[in-house]
Legacy VTK file of the C-alpha trace (Angstrom):
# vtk DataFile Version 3.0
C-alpha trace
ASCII
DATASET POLYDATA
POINTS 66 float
0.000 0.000 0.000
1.425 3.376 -0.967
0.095 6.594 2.084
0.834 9.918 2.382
0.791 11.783 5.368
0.588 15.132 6.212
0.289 18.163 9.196
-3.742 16.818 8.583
-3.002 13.559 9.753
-0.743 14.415 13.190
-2.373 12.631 15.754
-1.775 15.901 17.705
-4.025 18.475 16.206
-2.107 21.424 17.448
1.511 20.141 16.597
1.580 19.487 13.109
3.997 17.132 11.746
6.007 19.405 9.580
7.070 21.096 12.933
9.052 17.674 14.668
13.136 16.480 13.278
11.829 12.940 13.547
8.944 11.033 12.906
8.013 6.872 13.911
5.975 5.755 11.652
4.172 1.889 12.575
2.416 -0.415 10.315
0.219 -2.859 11.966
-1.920 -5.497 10.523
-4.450 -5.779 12.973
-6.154 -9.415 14.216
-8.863 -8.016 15.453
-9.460 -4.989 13.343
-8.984 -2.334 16.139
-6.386 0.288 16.279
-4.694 -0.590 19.541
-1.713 -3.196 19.057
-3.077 -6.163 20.472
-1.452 -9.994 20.793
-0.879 -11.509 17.463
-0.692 -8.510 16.008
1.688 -7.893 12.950
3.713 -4.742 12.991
6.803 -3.047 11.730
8.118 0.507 12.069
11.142 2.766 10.588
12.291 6.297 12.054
12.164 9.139 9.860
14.479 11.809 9.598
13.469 15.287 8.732
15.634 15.128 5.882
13.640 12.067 4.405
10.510 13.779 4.167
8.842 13.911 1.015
10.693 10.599 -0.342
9.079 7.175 -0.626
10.022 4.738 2.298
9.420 1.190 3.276
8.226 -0.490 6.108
8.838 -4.196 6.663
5.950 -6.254 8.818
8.724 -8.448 10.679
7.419 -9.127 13.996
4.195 -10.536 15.903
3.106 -8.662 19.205
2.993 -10.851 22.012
LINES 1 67
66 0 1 2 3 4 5 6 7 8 9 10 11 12 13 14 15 16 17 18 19 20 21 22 23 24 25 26 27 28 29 30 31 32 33 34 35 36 37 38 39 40 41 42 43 44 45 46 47 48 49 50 51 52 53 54 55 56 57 58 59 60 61 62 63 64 65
């Protein structure tokens, strides 16, 4: 799946995310369909640098919440 995010989608409406150095972005396939991690939960995550903003990145889905 290919997302773009923007200040619009900070979950912290009055810090937009144009205005932080770093960003963690998580991908989470979810077993039971809700947004909270939850146990057998597939995720993976990669830190962003400011500098990598605007360029396409890739997140691997390499580990099972326990």
């Amino acid at each position: 799946a290919e997302i773009t995010l923007g200040d619009e989608d900070s979950p912290m409406p009055a810090r937009k995310l144009s205005s932080v150095g770093e960003w963690r972005v998580v991908a989470r396939i979810s077993r039971a369909g809700g947004a909270q991690a939850a146990s057998g939960d597939l995720q993976g995550e990669r830190r962003i640098a400011r500098a990598q903003a605007g360029k396409p990145i890739a997140i691997t889905i390499d580990r099972r919440i326990e």
